[in-house]
N, C-alpha and C positions, 0 to 999 in steps of 0.2 A: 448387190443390186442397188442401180441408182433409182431417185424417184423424182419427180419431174414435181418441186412442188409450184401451188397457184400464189399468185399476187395477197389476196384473202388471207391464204393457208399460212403464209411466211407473217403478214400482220398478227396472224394471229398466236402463232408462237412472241413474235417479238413483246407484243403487249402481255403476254403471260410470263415469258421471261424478267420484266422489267417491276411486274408485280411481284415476283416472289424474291427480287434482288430489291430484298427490306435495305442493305446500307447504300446502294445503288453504287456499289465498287467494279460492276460491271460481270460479277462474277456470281455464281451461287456457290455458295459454302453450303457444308455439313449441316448447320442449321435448319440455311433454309430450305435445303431439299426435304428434311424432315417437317417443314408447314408446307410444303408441295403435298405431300403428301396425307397429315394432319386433316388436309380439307379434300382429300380425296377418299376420308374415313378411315385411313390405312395408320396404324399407331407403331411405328419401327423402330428395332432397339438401336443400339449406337452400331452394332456390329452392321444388322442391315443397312443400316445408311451408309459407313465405310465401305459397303460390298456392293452399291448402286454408283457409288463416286469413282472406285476403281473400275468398275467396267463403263461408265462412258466416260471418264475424266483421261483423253486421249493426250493430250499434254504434259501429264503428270502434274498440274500446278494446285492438284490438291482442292477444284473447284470447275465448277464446270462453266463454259464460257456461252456466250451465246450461239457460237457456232455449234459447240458439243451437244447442248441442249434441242437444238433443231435437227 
């Protein structure tokens, strides 16, 4: 199912994306998905964060892009 997002809704991923991409390499690593989450109270081992990267990291590049992320 697609979803139709708002002008708002896409700012607002992009500025959240751009926060948690701490090297600004354009990408979210394994790190920082674990401070995505860190601040969403959620404390996850390495397996769980390896096991959130394979299912949206649609590329294979090992990091999730902006696209993937939204």
């Amino acid at each position: 199912m697609r979803y139709q997002l708002r002008r708002f809704q896409i700012q607002n991923y992009i500025s959240s994306f751009q926060k948690y991409d701490a090297d600004k390499s354009g990408d979210i690593d394994g790190d920082e998905i674990a401070r995505v989450f860190q601040d969403l109270g959620l404390h996850l081992d390495e397996t769980e964060i390896n096991d959130i990267l394979a299912d949206v990291d649609v590329d294979g590049s090992g990091s999730v892009g902006l696209d993937e992320f939204v």
